[in-house]
Backbone and ligand atoms as CSV (ligand in chain L), in Angstrom:
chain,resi,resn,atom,element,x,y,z
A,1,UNK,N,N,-11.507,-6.528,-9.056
A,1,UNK,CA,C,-10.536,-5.434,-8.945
A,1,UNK,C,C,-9.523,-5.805,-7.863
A,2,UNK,N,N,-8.214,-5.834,-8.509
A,2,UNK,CA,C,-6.970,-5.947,-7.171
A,2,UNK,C,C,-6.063,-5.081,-6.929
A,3,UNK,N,N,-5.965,-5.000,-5.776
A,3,UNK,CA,C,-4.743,-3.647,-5.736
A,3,UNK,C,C,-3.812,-4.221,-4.927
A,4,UNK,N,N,-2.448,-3.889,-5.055
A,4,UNK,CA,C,-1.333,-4.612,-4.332
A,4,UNK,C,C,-0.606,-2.773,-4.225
A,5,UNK,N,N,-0.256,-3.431,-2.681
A,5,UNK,CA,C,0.520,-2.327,-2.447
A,5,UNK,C,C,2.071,-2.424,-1.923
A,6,UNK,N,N,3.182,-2.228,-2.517
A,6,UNK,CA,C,4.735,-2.414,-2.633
A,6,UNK,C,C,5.015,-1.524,-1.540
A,7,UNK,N,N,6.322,-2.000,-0.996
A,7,UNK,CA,C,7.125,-0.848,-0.092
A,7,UNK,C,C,8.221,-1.883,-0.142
A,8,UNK,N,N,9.661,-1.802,0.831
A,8,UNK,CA,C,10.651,-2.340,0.275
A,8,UNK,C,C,10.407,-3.607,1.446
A,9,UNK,N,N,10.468,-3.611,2.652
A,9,UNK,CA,C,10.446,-4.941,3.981
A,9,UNK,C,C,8.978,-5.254,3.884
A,10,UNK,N,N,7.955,-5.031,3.864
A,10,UNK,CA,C,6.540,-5.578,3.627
A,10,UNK,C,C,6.255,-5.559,5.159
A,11,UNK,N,N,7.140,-4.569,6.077
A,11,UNK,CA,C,6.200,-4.540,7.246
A,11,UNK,C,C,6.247,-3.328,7.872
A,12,UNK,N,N,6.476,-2.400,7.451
A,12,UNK,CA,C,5.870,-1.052,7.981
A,12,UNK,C,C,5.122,-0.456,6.996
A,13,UNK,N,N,5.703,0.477,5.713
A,13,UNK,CA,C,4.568,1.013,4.907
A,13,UNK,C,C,3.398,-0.124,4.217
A,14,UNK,N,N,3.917,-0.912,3.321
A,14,UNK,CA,C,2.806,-1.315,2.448
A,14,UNK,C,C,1.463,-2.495,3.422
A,15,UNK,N,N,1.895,-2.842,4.724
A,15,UNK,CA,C,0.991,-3.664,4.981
A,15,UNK,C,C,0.136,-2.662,5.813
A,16,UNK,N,N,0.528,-1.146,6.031
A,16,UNK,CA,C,-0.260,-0.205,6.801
A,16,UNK,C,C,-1.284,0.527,5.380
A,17,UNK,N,N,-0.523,0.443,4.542
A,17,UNK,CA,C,-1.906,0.954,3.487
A,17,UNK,C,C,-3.160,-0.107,3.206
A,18,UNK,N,N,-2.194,-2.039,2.853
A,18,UNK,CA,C,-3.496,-2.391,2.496
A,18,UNK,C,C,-4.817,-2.419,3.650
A,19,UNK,N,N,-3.999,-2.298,4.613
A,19,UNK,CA,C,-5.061,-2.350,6.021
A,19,UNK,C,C,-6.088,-1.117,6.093
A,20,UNK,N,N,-5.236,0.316,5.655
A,20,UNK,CA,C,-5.968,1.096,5.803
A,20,UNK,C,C,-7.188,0.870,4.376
A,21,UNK,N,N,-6.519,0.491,3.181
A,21,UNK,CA,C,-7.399,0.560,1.907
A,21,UNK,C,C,-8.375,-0.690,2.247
A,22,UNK,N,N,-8.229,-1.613,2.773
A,22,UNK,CA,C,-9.173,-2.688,3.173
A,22,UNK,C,C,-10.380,-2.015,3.694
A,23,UNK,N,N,-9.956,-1.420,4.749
A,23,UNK,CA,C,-10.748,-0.844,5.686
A,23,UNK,C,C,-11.880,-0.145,5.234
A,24,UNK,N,N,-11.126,0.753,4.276
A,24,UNK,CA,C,-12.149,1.911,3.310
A,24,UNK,C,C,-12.883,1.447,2.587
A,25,UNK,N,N,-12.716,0.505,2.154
A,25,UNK,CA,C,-13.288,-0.159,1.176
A,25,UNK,C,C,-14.423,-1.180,1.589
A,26,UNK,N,N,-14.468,-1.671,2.897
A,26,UNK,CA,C,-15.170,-2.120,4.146
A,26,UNK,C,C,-16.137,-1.131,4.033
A,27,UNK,N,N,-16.159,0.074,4.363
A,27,UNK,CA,C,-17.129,1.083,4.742
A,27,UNK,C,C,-18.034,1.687,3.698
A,28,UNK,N,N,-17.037,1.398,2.294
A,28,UNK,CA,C,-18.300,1.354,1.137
A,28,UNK,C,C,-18.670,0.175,0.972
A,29,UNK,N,N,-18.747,-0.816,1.846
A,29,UNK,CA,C,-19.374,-2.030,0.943
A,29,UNK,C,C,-19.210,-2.143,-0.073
A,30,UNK,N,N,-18.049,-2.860,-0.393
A,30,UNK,CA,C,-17.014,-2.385,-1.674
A,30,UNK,C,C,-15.986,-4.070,-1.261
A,31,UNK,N,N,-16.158,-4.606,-0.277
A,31,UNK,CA,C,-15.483,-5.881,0.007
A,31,UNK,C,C,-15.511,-7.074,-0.822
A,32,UNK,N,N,-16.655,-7.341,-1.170
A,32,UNK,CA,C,-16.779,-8.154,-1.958
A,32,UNK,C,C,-16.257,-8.341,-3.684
A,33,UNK,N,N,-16.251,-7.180,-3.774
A,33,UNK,CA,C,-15.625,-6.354,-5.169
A,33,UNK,C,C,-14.189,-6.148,-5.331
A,34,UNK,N,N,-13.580,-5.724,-4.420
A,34,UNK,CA,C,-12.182,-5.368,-4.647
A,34,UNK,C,C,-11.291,-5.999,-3.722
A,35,UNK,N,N,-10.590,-6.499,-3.917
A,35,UNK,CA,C,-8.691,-7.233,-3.389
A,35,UNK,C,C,-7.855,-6.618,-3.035
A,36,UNK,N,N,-7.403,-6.920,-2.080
A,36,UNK,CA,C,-6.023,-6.373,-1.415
A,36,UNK,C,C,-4.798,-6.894,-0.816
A,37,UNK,N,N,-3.549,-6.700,-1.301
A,37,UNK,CA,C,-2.672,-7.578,-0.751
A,37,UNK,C,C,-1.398,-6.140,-0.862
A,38,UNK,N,N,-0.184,-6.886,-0.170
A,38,UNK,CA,C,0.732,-6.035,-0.126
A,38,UNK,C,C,1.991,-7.015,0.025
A,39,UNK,N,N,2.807,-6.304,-0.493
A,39,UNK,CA,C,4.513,-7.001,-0.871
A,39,UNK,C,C,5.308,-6.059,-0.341
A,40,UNK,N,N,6.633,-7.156,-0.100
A,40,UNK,CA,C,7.996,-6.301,-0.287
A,40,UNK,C,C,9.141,-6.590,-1.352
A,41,UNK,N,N,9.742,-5.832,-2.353
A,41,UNK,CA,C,10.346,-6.213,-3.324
A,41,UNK,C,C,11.842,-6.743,-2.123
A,42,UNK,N,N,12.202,-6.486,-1.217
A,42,UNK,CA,C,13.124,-7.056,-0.281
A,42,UNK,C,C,12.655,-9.029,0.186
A,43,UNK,N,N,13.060,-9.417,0.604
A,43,UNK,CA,C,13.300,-10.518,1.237
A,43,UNK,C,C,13.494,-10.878,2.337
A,44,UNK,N,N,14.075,-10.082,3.305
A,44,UNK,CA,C,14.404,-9.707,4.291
A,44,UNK,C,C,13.809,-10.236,5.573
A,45,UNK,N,N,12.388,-10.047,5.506
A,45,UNK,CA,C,11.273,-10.185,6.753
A,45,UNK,C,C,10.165,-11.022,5.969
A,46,UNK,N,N,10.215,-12.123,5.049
A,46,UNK,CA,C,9.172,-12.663,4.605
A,46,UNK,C,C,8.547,-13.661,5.752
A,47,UNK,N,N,7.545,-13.625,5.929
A,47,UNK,CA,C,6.252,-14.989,7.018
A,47,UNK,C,C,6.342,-13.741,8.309
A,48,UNK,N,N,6.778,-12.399,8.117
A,48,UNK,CA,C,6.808,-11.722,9.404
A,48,UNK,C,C,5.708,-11.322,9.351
A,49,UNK,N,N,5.630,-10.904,11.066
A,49,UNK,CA,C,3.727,-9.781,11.132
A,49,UNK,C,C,4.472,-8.662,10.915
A,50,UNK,N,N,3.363,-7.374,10.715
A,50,UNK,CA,C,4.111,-6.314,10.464
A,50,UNK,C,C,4.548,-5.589,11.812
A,51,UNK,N,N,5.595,-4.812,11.396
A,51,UNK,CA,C,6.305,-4.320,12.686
A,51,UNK,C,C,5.667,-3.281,13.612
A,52,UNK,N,N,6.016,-3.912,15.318
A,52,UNK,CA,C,5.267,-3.273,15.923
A,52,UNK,C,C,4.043,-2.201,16.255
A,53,UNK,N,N,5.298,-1.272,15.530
A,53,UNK,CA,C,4.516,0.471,15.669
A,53,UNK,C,C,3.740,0.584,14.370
A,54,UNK,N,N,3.788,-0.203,13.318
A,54,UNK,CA,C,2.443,-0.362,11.958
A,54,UNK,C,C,0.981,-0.822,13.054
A,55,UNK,N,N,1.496,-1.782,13.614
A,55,UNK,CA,C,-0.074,-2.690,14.186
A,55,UNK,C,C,-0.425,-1.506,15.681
A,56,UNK,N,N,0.564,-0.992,16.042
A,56,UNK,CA,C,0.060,0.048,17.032
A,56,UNK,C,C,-0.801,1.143,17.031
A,57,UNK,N,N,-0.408,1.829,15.306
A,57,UNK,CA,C,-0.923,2.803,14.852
A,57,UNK,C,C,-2.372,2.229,14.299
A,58,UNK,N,N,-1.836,1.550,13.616
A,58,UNK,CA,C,-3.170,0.880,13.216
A,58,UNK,C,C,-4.592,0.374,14.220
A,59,UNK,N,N,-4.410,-0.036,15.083
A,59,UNK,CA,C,-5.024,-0.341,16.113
A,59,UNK,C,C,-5.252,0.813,16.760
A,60,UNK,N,N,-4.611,1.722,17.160
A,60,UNK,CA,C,-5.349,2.757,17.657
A,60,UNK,C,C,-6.548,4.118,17.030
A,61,UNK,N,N,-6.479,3.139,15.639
A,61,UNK,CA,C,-7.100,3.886,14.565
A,61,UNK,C,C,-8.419,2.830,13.971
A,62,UNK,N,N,-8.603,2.038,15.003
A,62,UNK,CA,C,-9.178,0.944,15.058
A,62,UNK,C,C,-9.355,-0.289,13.681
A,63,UNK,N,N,-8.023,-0.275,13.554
A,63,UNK,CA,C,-8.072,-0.652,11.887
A,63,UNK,C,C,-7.280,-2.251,12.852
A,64,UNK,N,N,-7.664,-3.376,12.000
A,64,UNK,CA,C,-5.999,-4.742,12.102
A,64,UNK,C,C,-5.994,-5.504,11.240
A,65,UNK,N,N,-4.770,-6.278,11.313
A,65,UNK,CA,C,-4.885,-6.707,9.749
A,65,UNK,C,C,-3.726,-8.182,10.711
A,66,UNK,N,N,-4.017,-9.059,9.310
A,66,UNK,CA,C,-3.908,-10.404,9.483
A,66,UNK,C,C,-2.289,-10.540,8.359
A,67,UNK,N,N,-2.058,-9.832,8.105
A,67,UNK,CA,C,-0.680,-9.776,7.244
A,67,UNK,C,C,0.483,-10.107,7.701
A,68,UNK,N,N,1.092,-11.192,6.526
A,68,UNK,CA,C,2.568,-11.376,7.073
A,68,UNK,C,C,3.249,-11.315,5.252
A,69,UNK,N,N,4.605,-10.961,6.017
A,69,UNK,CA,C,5.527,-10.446,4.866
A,69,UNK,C,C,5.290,-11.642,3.711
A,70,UNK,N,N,5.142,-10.971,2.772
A,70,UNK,CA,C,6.026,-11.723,1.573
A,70,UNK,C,C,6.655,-10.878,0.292
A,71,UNK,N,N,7.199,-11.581,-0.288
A,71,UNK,CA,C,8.184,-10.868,-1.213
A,71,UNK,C,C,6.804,-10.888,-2.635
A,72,UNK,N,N,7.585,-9.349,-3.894
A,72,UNK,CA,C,6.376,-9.376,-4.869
A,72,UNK,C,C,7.354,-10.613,-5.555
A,73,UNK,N,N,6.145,-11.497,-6.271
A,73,UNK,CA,C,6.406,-12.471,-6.987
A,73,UNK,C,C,6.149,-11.838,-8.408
A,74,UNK,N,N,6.897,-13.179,-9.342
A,74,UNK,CA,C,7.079,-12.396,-10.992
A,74,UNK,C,C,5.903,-12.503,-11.728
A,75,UNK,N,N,4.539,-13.105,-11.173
A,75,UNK,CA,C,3.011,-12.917,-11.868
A,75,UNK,C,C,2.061,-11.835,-11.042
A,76,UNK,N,N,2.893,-11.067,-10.154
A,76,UNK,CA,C,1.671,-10.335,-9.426
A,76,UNK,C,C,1.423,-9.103,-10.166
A,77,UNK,N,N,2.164,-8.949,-11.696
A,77,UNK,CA,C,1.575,-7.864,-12.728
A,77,UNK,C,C,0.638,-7.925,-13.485
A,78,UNK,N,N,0.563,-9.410,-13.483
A,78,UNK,CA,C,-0.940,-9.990,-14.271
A,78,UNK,C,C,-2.322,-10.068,-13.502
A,79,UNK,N,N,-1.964,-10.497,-12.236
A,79,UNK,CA,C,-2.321,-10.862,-11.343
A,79,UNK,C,C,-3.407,-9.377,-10.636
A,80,UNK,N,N,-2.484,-8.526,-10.581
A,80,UNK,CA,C,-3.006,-7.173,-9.513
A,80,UNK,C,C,-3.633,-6.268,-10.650
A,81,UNK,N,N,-4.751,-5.656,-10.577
A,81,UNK,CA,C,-5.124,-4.330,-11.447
A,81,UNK,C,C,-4.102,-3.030,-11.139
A,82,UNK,N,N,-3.803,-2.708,-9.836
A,82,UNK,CA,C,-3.119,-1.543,-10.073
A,82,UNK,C,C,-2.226,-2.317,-9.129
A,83,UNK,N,N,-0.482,-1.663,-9.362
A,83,UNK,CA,C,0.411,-1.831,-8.355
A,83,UNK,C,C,0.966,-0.610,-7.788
A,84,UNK,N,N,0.958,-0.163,-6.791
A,84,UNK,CA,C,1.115,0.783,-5.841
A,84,UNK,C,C,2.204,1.188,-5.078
A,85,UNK,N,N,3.483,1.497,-5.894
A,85,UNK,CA,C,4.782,1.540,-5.191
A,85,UNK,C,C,5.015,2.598,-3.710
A,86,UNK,N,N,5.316,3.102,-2.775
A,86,UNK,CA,C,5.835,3.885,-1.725
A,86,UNK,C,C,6.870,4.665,-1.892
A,87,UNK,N,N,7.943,4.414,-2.956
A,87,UNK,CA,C,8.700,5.352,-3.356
A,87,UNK,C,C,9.196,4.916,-4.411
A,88,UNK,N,N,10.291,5.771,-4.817
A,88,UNK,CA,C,10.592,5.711,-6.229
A,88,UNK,C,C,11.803,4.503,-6.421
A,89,UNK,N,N,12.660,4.187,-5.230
A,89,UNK,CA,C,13.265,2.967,-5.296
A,89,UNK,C,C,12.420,1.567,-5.732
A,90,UNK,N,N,10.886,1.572,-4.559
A,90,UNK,CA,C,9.873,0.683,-4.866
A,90,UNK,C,C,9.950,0.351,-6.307
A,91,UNK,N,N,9.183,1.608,-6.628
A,91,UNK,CA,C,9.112,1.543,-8.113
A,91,UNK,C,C,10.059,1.151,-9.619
A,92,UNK,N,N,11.079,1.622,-9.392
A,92,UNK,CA,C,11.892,1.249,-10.375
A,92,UNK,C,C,12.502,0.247,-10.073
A,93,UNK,N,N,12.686,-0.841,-9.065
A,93,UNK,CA,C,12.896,-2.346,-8.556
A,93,UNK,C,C,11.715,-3.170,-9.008
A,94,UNK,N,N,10.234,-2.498,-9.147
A,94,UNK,CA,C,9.052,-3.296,-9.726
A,94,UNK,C,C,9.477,-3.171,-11.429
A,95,UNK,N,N,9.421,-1.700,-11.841
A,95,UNK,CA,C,9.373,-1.596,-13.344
A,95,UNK,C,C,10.899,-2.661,-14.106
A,96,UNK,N,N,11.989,-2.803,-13.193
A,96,UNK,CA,C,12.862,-3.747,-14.268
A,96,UNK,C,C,12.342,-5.058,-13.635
A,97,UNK,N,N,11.372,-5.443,-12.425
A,97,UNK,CA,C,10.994,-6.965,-12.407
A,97,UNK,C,C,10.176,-7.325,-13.161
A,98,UNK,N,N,9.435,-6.118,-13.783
A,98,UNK,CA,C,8.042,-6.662,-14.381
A,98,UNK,C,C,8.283,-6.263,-16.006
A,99,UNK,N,N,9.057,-5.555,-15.899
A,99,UNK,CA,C,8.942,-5.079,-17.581
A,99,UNK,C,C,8.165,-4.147,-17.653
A,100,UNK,N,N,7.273,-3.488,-16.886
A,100,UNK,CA,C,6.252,-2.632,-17.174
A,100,UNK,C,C,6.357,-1.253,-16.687
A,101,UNK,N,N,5.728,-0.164,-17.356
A,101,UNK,CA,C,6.149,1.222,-16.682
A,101,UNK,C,C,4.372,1.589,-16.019
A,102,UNK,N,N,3.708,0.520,-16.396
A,102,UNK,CA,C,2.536,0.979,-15.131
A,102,UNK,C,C,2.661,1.002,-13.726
A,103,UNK,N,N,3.260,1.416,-12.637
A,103,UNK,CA,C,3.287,1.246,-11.467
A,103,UNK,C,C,3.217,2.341,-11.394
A,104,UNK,N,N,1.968,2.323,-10.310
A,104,UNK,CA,C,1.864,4.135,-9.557
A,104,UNK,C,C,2.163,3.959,-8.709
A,105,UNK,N,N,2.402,5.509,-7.785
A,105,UNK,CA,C,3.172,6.062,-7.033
A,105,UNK,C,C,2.197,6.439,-6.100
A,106,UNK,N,N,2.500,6.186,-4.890
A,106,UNK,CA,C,1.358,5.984,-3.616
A,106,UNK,C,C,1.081,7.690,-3.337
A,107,UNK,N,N,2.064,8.565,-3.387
A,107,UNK,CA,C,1.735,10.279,-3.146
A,107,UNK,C,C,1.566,10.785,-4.510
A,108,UNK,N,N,1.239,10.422,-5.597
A,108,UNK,CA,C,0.531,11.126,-6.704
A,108,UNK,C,C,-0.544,11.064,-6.614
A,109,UNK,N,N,-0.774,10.594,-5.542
A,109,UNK,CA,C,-3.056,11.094,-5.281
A,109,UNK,C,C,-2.236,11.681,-3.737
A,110,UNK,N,N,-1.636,11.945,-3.358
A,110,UNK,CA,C,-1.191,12.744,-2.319
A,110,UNK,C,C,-0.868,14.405,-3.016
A,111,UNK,N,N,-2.320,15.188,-2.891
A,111,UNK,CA,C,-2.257,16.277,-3.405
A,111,UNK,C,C,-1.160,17.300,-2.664
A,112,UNK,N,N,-0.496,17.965,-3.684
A,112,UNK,CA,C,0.607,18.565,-3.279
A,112,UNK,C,C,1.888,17.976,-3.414
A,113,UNK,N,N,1.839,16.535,-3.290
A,113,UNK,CA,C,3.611,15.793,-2.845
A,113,UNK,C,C,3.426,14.407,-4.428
A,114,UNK,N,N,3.124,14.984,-5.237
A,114,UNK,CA,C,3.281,14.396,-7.213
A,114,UNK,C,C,4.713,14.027,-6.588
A,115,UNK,N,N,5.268,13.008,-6.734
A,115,UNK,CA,C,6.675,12.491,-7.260
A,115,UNK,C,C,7.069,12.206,-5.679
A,116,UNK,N,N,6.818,12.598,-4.265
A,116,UNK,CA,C,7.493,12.707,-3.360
A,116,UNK,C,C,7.085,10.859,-2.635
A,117,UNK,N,N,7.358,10.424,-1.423
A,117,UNK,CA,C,8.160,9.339,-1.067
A,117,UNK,C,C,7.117,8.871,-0.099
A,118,UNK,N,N,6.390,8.272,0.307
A,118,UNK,CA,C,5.916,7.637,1.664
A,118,UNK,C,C,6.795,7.425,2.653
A,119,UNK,N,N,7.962,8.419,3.629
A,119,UNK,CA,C,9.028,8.141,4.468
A,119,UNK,C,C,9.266,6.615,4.644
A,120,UNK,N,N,10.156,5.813,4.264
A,120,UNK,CA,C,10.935,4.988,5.358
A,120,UNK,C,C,10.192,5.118,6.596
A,121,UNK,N,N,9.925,4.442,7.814
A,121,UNK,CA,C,10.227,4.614,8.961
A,121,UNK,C,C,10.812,3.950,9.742
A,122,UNK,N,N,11.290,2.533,9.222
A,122,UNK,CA,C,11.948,1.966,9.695
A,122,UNK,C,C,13.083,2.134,10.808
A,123,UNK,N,N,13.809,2.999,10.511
A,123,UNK,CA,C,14.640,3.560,11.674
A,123,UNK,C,C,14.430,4.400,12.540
A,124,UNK,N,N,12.940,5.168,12.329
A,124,UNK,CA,C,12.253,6.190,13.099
A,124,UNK,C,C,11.882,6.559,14.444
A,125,UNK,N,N,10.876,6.379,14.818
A,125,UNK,CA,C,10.129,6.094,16.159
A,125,UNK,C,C,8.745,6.465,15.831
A,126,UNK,N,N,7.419,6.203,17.033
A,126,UNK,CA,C,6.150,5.929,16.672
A,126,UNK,C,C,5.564,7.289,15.638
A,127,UNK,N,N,6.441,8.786,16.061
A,127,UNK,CA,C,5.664,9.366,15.374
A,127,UNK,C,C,5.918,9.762,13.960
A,128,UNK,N,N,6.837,8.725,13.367
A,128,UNK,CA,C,7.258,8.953,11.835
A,128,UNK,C,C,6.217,7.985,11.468
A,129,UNK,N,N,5.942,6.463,12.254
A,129,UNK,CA,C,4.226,5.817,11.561
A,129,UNK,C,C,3.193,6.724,11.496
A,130,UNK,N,N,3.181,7.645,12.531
A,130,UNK,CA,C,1.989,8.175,12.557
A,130,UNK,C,C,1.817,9.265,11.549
A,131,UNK,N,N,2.797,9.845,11.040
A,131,UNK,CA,C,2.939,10.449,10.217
A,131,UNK,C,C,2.764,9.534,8.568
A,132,UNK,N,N,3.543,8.596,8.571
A,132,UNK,CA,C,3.120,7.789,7.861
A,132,UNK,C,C,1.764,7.510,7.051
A,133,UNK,N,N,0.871,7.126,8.930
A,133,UNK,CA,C,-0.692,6.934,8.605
A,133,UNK,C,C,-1.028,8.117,7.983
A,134,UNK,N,N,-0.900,9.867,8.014
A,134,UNK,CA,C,-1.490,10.636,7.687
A,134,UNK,C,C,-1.648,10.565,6.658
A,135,UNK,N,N,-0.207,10.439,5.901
A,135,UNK,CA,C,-0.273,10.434,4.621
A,135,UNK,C,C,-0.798,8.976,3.494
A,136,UNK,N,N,-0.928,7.880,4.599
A,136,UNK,CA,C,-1.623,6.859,3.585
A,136,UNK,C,C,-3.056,7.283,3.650
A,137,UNK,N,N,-3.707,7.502,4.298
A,137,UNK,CA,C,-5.093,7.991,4.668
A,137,UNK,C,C,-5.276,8.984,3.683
A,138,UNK,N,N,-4.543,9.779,3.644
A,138,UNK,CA,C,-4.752,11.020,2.784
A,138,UNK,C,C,-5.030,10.843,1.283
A,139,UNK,N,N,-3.622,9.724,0.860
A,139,UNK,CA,C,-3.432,9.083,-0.865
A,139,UNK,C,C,-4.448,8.329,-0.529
A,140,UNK,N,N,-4.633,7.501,0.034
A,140,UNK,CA,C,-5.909,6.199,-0.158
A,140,UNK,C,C,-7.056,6.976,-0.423
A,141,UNK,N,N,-7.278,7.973,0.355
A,141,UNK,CA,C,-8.618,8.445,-0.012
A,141,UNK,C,C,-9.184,8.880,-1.400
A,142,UNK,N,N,-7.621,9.831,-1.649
A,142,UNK,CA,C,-7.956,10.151,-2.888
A,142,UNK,C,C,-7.563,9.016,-3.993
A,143,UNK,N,N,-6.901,7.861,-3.761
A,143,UNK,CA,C,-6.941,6.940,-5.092
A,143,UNK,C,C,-8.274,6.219,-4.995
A,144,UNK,N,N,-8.936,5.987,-3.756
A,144,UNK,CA,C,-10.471,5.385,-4.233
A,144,UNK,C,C,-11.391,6.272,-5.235
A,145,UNK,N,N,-10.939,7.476,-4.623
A,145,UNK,CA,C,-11.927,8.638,-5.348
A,145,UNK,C,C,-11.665,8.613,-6.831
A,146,UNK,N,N,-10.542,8.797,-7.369
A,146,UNK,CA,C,-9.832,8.491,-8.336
A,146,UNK,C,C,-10.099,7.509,-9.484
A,147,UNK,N,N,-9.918,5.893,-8.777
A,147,UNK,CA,C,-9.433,5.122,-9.558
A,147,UNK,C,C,-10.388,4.224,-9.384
A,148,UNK,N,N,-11.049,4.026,-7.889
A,148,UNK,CA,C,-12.029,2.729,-7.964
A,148,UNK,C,C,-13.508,3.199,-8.017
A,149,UNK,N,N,-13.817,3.923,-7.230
A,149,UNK,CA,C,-15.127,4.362,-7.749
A,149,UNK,C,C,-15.695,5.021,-9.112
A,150,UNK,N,N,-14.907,5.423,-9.886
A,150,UNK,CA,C,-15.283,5.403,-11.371
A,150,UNK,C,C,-15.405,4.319,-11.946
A,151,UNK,N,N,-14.444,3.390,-11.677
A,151,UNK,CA,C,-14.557,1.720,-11.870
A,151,UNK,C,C,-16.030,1.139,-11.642
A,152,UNK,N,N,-16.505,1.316,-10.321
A,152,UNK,CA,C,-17.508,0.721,-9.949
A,152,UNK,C,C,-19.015,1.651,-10.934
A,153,UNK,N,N,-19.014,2.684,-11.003
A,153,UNK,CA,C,-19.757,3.625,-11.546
A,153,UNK,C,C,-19.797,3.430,-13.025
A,154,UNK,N,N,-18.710,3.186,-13.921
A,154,UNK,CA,C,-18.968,2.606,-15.042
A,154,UNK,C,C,-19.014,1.333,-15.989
A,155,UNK,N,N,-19.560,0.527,-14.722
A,155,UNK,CA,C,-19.582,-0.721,-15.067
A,155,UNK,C,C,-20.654,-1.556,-14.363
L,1,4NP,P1,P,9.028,-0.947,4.860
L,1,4NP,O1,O,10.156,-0.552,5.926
L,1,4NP,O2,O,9.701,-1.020,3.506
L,1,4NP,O3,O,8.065,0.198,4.949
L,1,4NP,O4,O,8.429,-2.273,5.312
L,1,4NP,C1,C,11.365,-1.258,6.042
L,1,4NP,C2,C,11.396,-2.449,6.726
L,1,4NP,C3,C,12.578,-3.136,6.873
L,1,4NP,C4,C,13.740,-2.609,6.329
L,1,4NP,C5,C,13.703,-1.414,5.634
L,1,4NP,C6,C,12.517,-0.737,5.483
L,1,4NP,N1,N,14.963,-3.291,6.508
L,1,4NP,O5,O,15.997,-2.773,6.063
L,1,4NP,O6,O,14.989,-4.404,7.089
């Protein structure tokens, strides 16, 4: 099982989810089983670590991660079981790279916010990550609940 998670620079949102979804997935003993990686459909910051206030938040949430930017490449649709866009720009920059209209949307397991955006924070300050984290924590939880543990349960 692989999950790739999109955002547009590959160093504030999407390398703070796969860290957090790593993590979770750590705690079910679930590591050995499932994959995680994260992209940016940008170019911008590729071989970068992720930016500051991602590894700050993260770390104070005792989570870290070994990630550096790269851009999504044109086999990571074959490649990934689910792809995991951050917003709807994400998304429709994946669906004409890939040809495909499977790409979910990181707040449609974000109960309440169906269709809404994982903020930018790029131009922010620490407490738009942290806000950030709430809401990846929140969708991650519920897409394991969702999508991978039925996986593991019927098979
Ligand atoms: P991310 O945030 O897509 O969550 O990694 C951004 C990072 C860099 C830029 C924009 C958003 N940028 O314009 O360089």
């Amino acid at each position: 099982m692989k999950i790739l998670f999109v955002c547009l620079g590959n160093i504030c949102r999407s390398p703070m989810a796969e860290a957090i979804f790593q993590h979770k997935i750590e705690e079910f003993g679930w590591e050995n089983k499932v994959e995680t990686d994260s992209a940016g459909t940008a170019a911008y910051h590729i071989g970068e670590r992720p930016d500051h206030r991602t590894l700050q938040v993260l770390e104070s949430n005792n989570i870290f991660t070994s990630h550096r930017a790269r851009q999504v490449s044109a086999n990571d649709d074959e490649e990934f079981d689910h792809i995991i866009a951050m917003d709807s720009s994400n998304q429709a920059d994946l669906k004409q790279k890939f040809r495909t209209t499977n790409i979910l949307m990181m707040r449609d397991y974000d109960e309440g916010h169906a269709g809404a955006a994982v903020p930018d924070p790029y131009y922010g300050d620490l407490s738009d990550f942290e806000e950030v984290y709430q809401i990846l924590d929140r969708s991650i939880d519920a897409f394991i609940q969702r999508e991978i543990k039925p996986f593991f349960h019927a098979s």
